[in-house]
C-alpha positions in Angstrom: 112.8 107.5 103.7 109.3 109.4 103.1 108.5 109.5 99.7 108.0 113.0 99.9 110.2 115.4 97.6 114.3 116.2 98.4 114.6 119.9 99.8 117.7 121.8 99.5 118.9 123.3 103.2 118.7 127.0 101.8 114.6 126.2 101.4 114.4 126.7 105.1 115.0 129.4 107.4 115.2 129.2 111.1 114.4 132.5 113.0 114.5 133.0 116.7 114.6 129.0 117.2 111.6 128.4 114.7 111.9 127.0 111.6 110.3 128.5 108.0 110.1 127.8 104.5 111.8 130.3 102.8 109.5 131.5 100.4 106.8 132.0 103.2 108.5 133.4 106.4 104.7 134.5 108.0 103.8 130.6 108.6 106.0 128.0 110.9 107.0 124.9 109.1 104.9 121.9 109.4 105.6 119.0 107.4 108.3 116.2 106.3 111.6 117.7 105.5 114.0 115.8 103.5 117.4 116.1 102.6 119.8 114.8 100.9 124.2 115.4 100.6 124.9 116.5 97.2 127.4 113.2 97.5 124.8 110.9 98.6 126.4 110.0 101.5 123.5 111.6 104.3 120.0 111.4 104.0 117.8 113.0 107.0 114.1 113.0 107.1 112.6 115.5 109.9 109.0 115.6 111.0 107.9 119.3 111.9 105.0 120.6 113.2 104.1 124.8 114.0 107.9 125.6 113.0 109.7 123.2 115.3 110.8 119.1 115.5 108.0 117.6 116.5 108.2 113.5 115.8 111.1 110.9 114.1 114.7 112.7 112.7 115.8 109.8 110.9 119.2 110.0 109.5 119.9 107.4 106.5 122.9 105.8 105.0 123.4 105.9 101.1 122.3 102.1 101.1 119.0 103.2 102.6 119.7 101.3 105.8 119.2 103.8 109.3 122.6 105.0 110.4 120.8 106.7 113.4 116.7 108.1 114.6 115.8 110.5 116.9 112.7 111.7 118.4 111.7 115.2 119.5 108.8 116.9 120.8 108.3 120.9 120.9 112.4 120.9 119.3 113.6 118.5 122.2 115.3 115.3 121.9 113.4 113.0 123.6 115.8 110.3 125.5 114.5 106.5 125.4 
């Protein structure tokens, strides 16, 4: 997982399909977005660029191994 810092899910907002950080609802996301289940048991790290999925979703298991990885452009799955 990126090293970057845990977010909670209510630090983000998603309005009319595009997604914020709460505390600054005038700029589209861009950035690493990670979170983790208060048990542990899901971690998901999400790439974002200008407010929507742009790059890897990468969903780990508690043991840090990949349970599962998608990739999006513009908010779509991309199919591989």
């Amino acid at each position: 997982m990126s090293d970057k810092k845990i977010n909670t899910p209510s630090e983000i907002v998603i309005l009319d399909g595009v997604t914020y950080k709460r505390e600054n609802l005038d700029i589209p996301f861009s950035g690493i977005y990670n979170w983790i289940a208060e048990d542990g048991t899901l971690v998901m790290s999400t790439e974002f660029k200008d407010g929507k999925k742009n790059g890897e979703s990468i969903v780990y298991n508690s043991d840090g191994s990949v349970s599962y990885r998608e990739y999006f452009i513009n908010d779509i799955k991309q199919t591989q």
